[in-house]
Every structure is written in structure tokens, then in C-alpha cells.
VOTIRO-143758 format. One record per residue (C-alpha): residue in one letter; residue number from 1; z, y, x; chain. Coordinates in steps of 0.05 Angstrom, whole numbers, plus 5000, padded with zeros to 4 digits. Layout:
ROLO,rest,nr,Z,Y,X,kette
ROLO,a,NUM,Z,Y,X,A $
...
# end
This chain:
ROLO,rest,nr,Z,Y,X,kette
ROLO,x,1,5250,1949,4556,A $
ROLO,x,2,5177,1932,4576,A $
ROLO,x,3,5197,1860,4577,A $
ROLO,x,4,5218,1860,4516,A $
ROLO,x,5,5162,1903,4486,A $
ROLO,x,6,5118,1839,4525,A $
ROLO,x,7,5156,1780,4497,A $
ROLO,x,8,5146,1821,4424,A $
ROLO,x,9,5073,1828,4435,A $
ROLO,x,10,5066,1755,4457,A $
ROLO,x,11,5100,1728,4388,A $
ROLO,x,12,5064,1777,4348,A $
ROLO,x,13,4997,1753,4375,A $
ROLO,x,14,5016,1680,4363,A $
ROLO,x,15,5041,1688,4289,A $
ROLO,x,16,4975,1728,4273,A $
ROLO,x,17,4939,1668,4302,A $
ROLO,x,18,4979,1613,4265,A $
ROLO,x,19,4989,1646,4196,A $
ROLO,x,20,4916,1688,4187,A $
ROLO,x,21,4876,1620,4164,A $
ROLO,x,22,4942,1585,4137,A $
ROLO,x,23,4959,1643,4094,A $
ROLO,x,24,4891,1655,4071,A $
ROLO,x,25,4879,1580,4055,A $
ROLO,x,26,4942,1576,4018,A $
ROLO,x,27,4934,1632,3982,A $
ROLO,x,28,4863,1613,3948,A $
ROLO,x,29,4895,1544,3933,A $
ROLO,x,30,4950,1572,3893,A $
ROLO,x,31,4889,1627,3863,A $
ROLO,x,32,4865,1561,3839,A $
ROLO,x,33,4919,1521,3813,A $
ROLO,x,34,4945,1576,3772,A $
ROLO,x,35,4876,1589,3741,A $
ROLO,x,36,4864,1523,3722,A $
ROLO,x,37,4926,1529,3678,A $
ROLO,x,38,4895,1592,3642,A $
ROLO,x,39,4948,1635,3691,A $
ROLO,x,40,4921,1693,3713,A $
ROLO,x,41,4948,1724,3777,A $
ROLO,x,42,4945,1796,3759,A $
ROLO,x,43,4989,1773,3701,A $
ROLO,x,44,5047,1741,3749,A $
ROLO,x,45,5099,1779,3744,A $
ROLO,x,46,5090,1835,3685,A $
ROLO,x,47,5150,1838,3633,A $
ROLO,x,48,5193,1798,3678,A $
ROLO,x,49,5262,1829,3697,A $
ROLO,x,50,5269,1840,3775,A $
ROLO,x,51,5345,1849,3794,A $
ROLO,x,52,5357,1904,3836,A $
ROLO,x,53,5401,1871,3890,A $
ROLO,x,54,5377,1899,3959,A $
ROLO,x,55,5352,1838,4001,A $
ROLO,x,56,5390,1827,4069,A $
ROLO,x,57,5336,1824,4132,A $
ROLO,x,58,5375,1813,4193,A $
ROLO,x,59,5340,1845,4259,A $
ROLO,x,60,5370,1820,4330,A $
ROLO,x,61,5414,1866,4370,A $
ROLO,x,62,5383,1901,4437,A $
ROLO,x,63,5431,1851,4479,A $
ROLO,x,64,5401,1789,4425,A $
ROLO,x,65,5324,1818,4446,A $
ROLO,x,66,5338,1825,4521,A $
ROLO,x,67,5352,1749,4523,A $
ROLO,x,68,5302,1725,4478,A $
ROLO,x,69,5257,1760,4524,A $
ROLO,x,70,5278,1721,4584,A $
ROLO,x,71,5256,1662,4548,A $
ROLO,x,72,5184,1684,4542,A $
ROLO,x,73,5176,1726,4608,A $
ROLO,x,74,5180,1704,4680,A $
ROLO,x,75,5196,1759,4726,A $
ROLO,x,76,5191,1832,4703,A $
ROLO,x,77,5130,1858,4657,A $
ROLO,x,78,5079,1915,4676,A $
ROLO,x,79,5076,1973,4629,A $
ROLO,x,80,5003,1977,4638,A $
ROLO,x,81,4994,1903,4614,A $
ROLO,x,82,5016,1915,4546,A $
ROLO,x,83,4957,1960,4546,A $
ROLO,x,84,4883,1941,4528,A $
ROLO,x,85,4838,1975,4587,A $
ROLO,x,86,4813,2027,4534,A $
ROLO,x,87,4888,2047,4525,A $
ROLO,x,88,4889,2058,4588,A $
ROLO,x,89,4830,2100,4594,A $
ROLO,x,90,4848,2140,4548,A $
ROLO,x,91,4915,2149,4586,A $
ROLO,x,92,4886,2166,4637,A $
ROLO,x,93,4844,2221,4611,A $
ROLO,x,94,4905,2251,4571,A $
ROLO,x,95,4942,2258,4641,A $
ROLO,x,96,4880,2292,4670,A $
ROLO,x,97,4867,2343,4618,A $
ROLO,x,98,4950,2357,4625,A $
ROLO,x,99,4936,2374,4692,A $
ROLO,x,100,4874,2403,4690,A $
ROLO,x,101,4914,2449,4632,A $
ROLO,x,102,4971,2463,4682,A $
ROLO,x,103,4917,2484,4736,A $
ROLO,x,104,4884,2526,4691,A $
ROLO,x,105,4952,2569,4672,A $
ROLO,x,106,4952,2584,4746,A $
ROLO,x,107,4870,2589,4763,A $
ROLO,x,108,4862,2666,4793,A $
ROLO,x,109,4793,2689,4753,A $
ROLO,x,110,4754,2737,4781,A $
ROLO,x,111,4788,2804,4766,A $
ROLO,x,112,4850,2768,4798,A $
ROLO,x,113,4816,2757,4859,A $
ROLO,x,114,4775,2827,4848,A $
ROLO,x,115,4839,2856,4852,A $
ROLO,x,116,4878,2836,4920,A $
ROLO,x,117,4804,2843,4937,A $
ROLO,x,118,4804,2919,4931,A $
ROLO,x,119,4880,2921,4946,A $
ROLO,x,120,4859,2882,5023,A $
ROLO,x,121,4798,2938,5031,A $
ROLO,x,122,4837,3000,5012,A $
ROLO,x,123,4900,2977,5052,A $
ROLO,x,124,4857,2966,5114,A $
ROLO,x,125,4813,3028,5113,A $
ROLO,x,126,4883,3069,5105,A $
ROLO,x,127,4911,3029,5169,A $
ROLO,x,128,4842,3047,5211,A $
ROLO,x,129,4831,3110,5181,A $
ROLO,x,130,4889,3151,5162,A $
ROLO,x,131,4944,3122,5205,A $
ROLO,x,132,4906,3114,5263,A $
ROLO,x,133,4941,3098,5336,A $
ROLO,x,134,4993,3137,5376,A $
ROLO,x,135,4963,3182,5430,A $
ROLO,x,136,5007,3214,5475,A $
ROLO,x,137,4990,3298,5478,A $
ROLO,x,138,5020,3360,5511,A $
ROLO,x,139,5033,3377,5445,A $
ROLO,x,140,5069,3306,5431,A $
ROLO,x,141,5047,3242,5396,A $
ROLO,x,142,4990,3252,5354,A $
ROLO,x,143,4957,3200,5303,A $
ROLO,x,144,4915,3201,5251,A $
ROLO,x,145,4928,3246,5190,A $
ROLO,x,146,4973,3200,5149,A $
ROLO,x,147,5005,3186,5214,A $
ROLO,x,148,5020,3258,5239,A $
ROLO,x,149,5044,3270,5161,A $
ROLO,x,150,5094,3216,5173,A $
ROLO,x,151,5116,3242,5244,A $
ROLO,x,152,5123,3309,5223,A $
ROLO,x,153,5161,3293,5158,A $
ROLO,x,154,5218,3259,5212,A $
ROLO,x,155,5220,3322,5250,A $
ROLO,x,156,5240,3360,5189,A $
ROLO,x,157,5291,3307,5170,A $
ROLO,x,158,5316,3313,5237,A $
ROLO,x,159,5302,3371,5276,A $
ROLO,x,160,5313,3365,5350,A $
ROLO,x,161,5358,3432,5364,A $
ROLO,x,162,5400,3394,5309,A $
ROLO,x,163,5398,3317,5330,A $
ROLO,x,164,5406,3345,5409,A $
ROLO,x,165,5467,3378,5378,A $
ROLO,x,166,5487,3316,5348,A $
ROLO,x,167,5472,3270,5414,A $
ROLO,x,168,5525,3315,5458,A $
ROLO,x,169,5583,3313,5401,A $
ROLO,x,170,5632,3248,5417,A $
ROLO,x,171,5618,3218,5349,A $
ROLO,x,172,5550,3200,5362,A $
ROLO,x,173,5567,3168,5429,A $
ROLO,x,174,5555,3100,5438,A $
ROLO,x,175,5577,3045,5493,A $
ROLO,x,176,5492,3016,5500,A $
ROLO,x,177,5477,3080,5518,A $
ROLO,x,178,5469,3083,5594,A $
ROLO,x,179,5408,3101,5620,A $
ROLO,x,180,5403,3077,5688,A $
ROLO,x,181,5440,3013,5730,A $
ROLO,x,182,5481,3075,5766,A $
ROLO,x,183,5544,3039,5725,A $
ROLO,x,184,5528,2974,5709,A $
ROLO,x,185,5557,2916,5734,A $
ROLO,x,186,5504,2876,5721,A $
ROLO,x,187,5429,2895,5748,A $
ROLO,x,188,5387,2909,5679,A $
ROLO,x,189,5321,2905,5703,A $
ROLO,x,190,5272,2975,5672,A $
ROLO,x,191,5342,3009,5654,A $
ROLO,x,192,5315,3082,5649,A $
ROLO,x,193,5302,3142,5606,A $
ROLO,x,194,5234,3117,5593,A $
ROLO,x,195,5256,3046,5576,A $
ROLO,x,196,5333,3038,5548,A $
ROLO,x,197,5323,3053,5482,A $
ROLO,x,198,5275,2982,5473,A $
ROLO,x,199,5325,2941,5529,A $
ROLO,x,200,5388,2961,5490,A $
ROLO,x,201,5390,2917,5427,A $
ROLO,x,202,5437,2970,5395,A $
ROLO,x,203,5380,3023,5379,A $
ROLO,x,204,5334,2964,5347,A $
ROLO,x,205,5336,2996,5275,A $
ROLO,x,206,5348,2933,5252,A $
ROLO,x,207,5390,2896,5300,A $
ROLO,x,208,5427,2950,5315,A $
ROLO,x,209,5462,2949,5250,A $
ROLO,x,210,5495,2876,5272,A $
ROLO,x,211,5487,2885,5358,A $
ROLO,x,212,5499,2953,5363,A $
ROLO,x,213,5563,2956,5318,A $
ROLO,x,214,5578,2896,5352,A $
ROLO,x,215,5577,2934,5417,A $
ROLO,x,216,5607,3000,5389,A $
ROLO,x,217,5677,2965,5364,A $
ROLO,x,218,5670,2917,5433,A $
ROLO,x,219,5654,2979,5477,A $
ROLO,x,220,5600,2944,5515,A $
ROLO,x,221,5520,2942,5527,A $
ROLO,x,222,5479,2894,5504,A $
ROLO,x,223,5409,2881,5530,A $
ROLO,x,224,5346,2843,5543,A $
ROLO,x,225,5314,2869,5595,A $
ROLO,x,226,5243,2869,5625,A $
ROLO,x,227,5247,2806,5651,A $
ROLO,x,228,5270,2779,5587,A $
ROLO,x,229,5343,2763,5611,A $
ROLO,x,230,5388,2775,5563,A $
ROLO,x,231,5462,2804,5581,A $
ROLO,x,232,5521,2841,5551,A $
ROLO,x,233,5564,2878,5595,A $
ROLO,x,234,5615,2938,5594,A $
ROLO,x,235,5592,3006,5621,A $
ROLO,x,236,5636,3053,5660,A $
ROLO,x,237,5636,3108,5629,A $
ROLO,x,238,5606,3088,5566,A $
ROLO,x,239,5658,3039,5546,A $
ROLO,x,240,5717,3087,5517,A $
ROLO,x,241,5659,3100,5457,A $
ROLO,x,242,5693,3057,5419,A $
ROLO,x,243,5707,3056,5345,A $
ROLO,x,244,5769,3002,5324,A $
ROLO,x,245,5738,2984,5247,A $
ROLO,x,246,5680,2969,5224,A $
ROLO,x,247,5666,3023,5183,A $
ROLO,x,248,5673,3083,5237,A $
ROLO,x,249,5630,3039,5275,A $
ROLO,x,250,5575,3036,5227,A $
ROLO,x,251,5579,3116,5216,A $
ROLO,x,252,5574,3124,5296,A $
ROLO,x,253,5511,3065,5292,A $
ROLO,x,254,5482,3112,5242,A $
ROLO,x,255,5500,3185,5272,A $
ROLO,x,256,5463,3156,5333,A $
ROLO,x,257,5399,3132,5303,A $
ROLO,x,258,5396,3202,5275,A $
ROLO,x,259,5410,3234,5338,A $
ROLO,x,260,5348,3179,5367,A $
ROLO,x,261,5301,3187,5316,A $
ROLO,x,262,5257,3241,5334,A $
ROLO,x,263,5262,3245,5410,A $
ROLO,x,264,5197,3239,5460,A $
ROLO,x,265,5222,3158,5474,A $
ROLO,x,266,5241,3145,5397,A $
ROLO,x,267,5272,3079,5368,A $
ROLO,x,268,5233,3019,5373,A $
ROLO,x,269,5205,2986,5328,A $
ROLO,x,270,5249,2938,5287,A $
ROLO,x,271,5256,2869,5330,A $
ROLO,x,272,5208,2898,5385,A $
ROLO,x,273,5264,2894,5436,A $
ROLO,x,274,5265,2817,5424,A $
ROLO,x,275,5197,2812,5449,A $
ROLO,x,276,5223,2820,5518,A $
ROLO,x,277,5233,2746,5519,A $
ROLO,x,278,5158,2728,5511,A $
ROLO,x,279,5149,2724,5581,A $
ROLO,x,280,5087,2697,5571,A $
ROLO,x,281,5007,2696,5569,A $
ROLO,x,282,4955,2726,5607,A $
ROLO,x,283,4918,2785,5572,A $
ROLO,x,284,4865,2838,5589,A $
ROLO,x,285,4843,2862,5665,A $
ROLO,x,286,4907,2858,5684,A $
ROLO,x,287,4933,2792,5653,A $
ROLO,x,288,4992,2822,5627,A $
ROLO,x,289,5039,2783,5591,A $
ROLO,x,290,5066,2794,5518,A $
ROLO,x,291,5129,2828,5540,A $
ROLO,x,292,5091,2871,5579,A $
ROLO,x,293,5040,2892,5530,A $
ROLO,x,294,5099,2906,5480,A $
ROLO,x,295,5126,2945,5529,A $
ROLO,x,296,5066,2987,5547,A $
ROLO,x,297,5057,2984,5464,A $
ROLO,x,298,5126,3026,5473,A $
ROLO,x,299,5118,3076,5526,A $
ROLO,x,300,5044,3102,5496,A $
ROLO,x,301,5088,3114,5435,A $
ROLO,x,302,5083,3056,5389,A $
ROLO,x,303,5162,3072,5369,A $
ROLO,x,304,5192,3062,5287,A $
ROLO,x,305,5168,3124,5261,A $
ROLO,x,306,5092,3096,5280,A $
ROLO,x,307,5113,3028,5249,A $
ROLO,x,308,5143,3071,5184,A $
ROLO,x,309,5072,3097,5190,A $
ROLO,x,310,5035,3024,5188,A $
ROLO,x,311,5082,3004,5125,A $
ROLO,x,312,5044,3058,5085,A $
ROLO,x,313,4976,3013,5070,A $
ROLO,x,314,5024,2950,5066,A $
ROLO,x,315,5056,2987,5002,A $
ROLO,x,316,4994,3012,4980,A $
ROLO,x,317,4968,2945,4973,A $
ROLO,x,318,5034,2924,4937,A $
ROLO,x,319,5029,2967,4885,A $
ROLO,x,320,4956,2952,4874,A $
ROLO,x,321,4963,2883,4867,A $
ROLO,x,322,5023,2883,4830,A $
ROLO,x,323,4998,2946,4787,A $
ROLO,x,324,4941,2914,4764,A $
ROLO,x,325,4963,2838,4755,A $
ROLO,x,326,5013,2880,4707,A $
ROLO,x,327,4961,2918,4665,A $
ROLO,x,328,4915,2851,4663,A $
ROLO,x,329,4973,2818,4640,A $
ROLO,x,330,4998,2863,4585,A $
ROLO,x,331,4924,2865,4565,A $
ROLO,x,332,4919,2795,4556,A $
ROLO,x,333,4978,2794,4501,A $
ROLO,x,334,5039,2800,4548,A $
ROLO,x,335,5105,2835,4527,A $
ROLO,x,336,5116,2884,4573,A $
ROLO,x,337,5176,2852,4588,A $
ROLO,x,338,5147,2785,4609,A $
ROLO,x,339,5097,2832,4654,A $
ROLO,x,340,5149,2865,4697,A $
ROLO,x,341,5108,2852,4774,A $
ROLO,x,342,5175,2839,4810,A $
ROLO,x,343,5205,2775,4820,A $
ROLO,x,344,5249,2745,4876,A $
ROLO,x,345,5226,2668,4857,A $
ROLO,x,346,5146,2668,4877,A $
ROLO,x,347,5142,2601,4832,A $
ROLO,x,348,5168,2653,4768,A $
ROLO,x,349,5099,2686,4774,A $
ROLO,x,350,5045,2648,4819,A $
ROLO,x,351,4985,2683,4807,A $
ROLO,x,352,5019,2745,4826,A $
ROLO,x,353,5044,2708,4890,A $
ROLO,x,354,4975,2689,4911,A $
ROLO,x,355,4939,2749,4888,A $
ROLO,x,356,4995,2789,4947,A $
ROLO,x,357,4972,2728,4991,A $
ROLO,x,358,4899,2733,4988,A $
ROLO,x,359,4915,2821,4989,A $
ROLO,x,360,4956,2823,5055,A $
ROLO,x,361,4913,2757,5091,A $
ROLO,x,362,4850,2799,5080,A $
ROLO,x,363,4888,2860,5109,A $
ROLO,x,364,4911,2820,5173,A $
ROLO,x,365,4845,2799,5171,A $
ROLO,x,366,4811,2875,5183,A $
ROLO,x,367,4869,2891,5230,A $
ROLO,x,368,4857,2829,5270,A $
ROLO,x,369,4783,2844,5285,A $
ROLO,x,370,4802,2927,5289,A $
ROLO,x,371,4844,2901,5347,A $
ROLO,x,372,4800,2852,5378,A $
ROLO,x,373,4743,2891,5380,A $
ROLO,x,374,4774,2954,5406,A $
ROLO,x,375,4811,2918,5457,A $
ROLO,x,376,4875,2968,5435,A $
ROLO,x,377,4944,2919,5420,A $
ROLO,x,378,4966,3001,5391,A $
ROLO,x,379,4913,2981,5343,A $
ROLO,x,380,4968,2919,5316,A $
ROLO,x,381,4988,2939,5251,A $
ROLO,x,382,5066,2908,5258,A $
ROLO,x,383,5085,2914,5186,A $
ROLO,x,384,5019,2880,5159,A $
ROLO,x,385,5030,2815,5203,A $
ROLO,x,386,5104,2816,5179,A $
ROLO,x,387,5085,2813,5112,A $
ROLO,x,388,5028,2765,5124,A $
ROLO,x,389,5082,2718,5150,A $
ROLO,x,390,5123,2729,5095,A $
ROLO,x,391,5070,2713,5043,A $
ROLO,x,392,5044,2660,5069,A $
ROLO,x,393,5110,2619,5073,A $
ROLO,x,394,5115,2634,5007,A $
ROLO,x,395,5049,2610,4992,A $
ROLO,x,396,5055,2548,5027,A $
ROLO,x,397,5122,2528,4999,A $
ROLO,x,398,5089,2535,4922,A $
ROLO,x,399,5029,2499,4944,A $
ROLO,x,400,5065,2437,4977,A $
ROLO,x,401,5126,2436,4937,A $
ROLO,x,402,5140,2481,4877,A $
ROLO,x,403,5074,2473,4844,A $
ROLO,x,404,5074,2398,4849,A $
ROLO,x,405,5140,2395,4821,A $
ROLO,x,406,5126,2443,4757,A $
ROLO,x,407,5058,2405,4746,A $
ROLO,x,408,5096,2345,4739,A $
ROLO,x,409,5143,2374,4694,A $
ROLO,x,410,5095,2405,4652,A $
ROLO,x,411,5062,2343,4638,A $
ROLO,x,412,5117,2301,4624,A $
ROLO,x,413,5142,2360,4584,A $
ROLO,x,414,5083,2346,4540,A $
ROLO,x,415,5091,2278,4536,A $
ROLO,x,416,5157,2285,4513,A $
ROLO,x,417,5133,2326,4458,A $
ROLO,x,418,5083,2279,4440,A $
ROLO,x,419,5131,2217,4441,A $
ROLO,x,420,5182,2264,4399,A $
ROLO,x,421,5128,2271,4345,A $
ROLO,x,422,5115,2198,4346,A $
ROLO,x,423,5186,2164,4346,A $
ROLO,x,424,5197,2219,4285,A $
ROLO,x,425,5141,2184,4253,A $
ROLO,x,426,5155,2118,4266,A $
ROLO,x,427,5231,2128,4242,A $
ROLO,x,428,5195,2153,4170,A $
ROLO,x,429,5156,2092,4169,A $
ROLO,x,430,5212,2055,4180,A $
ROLO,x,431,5257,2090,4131,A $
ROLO,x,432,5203,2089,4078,A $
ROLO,x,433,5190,2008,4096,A $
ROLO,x,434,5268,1992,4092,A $
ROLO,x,435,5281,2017,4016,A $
ROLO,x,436,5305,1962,3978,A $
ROLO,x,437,5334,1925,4042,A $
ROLO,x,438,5396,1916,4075,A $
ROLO,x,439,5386,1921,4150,A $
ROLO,x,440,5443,1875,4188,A $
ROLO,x,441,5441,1877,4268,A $
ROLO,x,442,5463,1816,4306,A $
# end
């Protein structure tokens, strides 16, 4: 195609150069042959009968201009060199302001970033303030106030007369749930009272739902113990607390985290047990590794009704950021529909993504410094650094793919919609041009 619109461009400029004097000349001859026989030129023409035959123009077929284009052309034609350099200035500039458009659809302003602002703030003063870190007391594990709300809203929901109830009845017995290496054929190293609960993958709240009804139909013990080996063994004793489906073994997964939940050595935190494998590092005094800080982290009390604790701020700056991109939305015009702050695809609503970026990296931030200054790893706020993580994959996937993708589109969107409105055009012109001709191709 660009050939040929270069082998067109080429014979245009040549018959502009060969007929513009010719044409001219000729005409003013003619002008004055026909006046010196007392013909005027305006007169040529009036009263005289013009038959309405359409002429027959005959325009070469696509195939016809794709060889005559051969003919003028060696090797294949640059777009660009059809264009003068002002053209392409000017094309250049369109395709700037397109982006610069795209950018702008997308540009936080500063109530956007005033918001996941105050969302970062508030989130972080409620982590330091109001949850507060485990301490262990004669009285039990006490926090701050929005952390002893949280712990003493579990010990309604399970009471421990109840859930100690529950742990002695056979259909909250598990296989994972030895205590000590008195049966196991394998040495677990920190198998105790203190410790089993965050060795044995089957009472990770989260794991536990695949590993520990893994264990429950298998009747056997899965662990990762303090020195980060991990091994799966059967019990005696513990291995006829078996379930044969799937779906008595989930009830018995749950039964037990019930009869678990509110005991002096709780349930971990979700994934903590797989920190046993970080064998690593060299931290504080006593240049402890990560596995051993976790596990310290553990036995002060850092167990999942503290982390259900730390999630608290993380929602709270949620629903501020997503609250209030909402109402700025619907204020600027927005159907309430098309303002709905929950999405799955981050590249549906961008701004939103980033303004929950900039909320929970400020967040992480505050709880990065809280903990490096106090020198207290019960100070890590889990949930924050797990949605941090989340977030910022999210954010770095739209910034190095998505958004580079969708800015192209937009702009050759536009472009299409500007080339639409100018082939329509051109196709009048040509309609209007063609009236009293018979167009043949080939």
C-alpha cells in the first residue's frame, strides 16, 4: 500500500509539473483565437444540447496499481516519506496530546492522593495504638484495647469449658495432633505443648484446610519442624483419627480449629508454620535467625487471633480508600453503577488500584519504622505486609504491562476514529465527483 501511495505521489508531482505552464499557455492561446473571431468564451457552450450519456473513466484494479508501482519504486517505500516534515510534526504532536490525554484519565489529583494519604495515617495509628502487641499476663494475653476487644470476642465464640469439651470428644480428634516425639517414628525436633500447634502444618488456619485434611483422611502428621525439616509420618496412637471422605474430614479440620482457637498456645498465624524453613539471618543480641524469631514471635503470643487483630487497620484503610474514591467519583458525574469500588481486574479501575497502593505502602511504611525503632518483630503487623505484597504486584503488573497496552489502544482507538471520519468523507467526495460517470475497474 505505501508503495503504491509513493509511485501515485511521484506521477502526480510530475503531471502538475508538465501540464501547469502547458495548460495555462494553451489555454490563453485558444482565449485568443476565439476572440479574434468575435467568440466570446463565456458564450461557448449556452443553448447547445449536451447528451446525457454517462462518460466511461476506467480506474486500474488494486492488482493493476501494485504492478505499476513496481515500475516506479525500487525496494519498499517509507510511510514517513510520503510526508512533508511539517506533516510529520504535526503527527507527532497529535500522538503526544493522545497520550498525554490517556495519562491524564489516569493522573491521581490531589484529593486522590489526600485520600490513601489519610487512609495510610489512620490505618497506622490504629495498628500502634489500638491493637498494640501481645503481652503475656497472669491474667492471659493482653494487647491494646482493639486487641483485647478482638481476644475477648473469640472467647465468647468459643468458650473454653465448651471447646475443652469439644477437644476430648472423638470427632474433633485429629492424626497431627501429638504433642511430644513419645510416638513418633521420626524425631520432630521442638515437638511439645508449647510448640506443636506452629510445627504441625494441619492447625495453620490456612494450610490446614489442604495439609491437615490431607492428614486427617491419610491418618498421619505432617510437620516442619524447628530446624526447618519438613516430614510426614503416621502417629501411634493418633493414626485411627481418620475420616474416609473428604467431607467428614473437613468437619473434623473445622471441629478442631474450634476446639484450638482460644487455648493459652492458639493457632498460628496463617503460613507462620512455613517460616520454619527460613533458617536464616543473624538478628538482634542474640543473632537469631528468622525461624527463630517467628518462633519466639509465637510463644510470646503472636497466634491468629492477634493477626485477626492486625487485619482490623488493613480494612479500615480499605474502606477509606475505596469509600472515598467512590463518593469523588459519583461527584464527578459517575453513575453509581460505574462507581461500585470493587473490582477483581486492577486495570478496570487504576486510580483506585494505586490510590490502595500508595494507602497500604505508607502503612508498611509506619509499621516498618514502629518495628525498627522499638526493636520488637511482635511489633510486625503480618496482615499489612501481606497486603503490601499483594498491591504492589498489582501495581507493578499495570505499570509495566497493562497500562502500556491500554495506552496504545486508546490511541490507536482514536486514530481509528479519526481515519473513520475521513475515509467517510473522502467516499462523499468521491461519490459527489463520480455523478455523470461510469466507473470501470481493470
Amino acid at each position: 500500500m505505501t508503495n503504491v501511495l509513493a509511485a501515485q505521489k511521484i506521477r502526480l508531482a510530475a503531471l502538475c509539473d508538465d501540464t501547469d505552464d502547458d495548460l495555462g499557455s494553451a489555454l490563453d492561446k485558444a482565449d485568443d483565437f476565439l476572440a479574434l473571431r468575435g467568440v466570446k468564451v463565456e458564450d461557448v457552450g449556452d443553448g447547445v444540447d449536451v447528451e446525457d450519456e454517462p462518460q466511461l473513466v476506467r480506474v486500474s484494479s488494486w492488482s493493476q496499481m501494485v504492478r505499476g508501482s513496481d515500475q516506479v519504486i525500487e525496494g519498499d517505500a517509507r510511510l514517513d516519506e510520503l510526508l512533508g516534515s511539517d506533516e510529520l510534526e504535526g503527527c507527532t504532536q497529535v500522538i503526544h496530546e493522545l497520550n498525554e490525554s490517556y495519562k491524564c484519565i489516569h493522573r491521581l489529583d490531589k484529593l486522590d492522593i489526600g485520600i490513601a494519604a489519610s487512609a495510610a495515617v489512620v490505618s497506622a495509628a490504629l495498628d500502634i495504638l489500638a491493637v498494640g502487641v501481645p503481652e503475656k499476663t497472669k491474667d492471659g494475653i493482653k494487647e491494646a484495647p482493639l486487641g483485647n476487644f478482638i481476644r475477648e470476642q473469640f472467647d465468647q465464640a468459643f468458650p473454653g469449658e465448651e471447646m475443652e469439651r469439644l477437644a476430648n470428644q472423638m470427632r474433633s480428634k485429629v492424626p497431627y495432633d501429638a504433642q511430644d516425639n513419645r510416638n513418633t517414628a521420626e524425631y520432630v525436633e521442638g515437638l511439645s505443648a508449647y510448640y506443636h500447634r506452629l510445627l504441625s502444618l494441619g492447625h495453620d488456619p490456612f494450610l490446614g484446610l489442604f495439609v491437615g485434611v490431607h492428614d486427617i483422611v491419610t491418618g498421619k502428621m505432617t510437620t516442619i519442624d524447628k530446624a526447618g525439616k519438613l516430614v510426614s509420618q503416621a502417629v501411634a496412637g493418633y493414626a485411627d483419627r481418620t475420616e474416609k471422605d473428604i467431607f467428614s474430614a473437613v468437619c473434623k479440620q473445622v471441629l478442631h480449629f474450634m476446639s484450638d482457637a482460644s487455648t493459652s498456645m492458639g493457632l498460628p498465624a496463617p503460613l507462620m508454620g512455613l517460616f520454619n524453613t527460613l533458617q536464616v539471618g543473624k538478628f538482634g543480641p542474640d543473632s537469631q535467625t528468622i525461624a527463630e524469631i517467628v518462633q519466639g514471635m509465637y510463644f510470646e503470643g503472636y497466634d491468629f487471633v492477634h493477626f485477626v487483630s492486625q487485619a482490623v487497620p488493613v480494612m479500615v484503610a480499605e474502606v477509606i480508600v475505596r469509600l472515598g474514591w467512590a463518593a469523588k467519583r459519583i461527584s464527578e458525574g459517575h453513575s453509581a453503577k460505574d462507581s461500585i469500588p470493587f473490582s477483581i481486574k486492577h486495570a478496570k479501575h487504576p486510580k483506585l488500584g494505586t490510590m490502595l497502593f500508595i494507602a497500604h505502602a505508607g502503612a508498611t511504611a509506619v509499621n516498618a519504622g514502629n518495628v525498627y525503632f522499638t526493636k520488637n518483630p511482635l511489633a510486625i503487623n503480618y496482615p499489612q505486609w501481606v497486603a503490601f505484597a499483594v498491591y504492589s504486584f498489582k501495581q507493578a503488573k499495570w505499570v509495566l504491562l497493562d497500562k502500556p497496552d491500554q495506552q496504545n489502544k486508546y490511541v490507536l482507538d482514536q486514530i481509528a476514529v479519526e481515519t473513520g471520519e475521513l475515509l467517510r468523507r473522502s467516499e462523499e467526495r468521491l461519490a459527489k465527483g463520480a455523478e455523470g460517470f461510469t466507473i470501470v475497474f481493470g
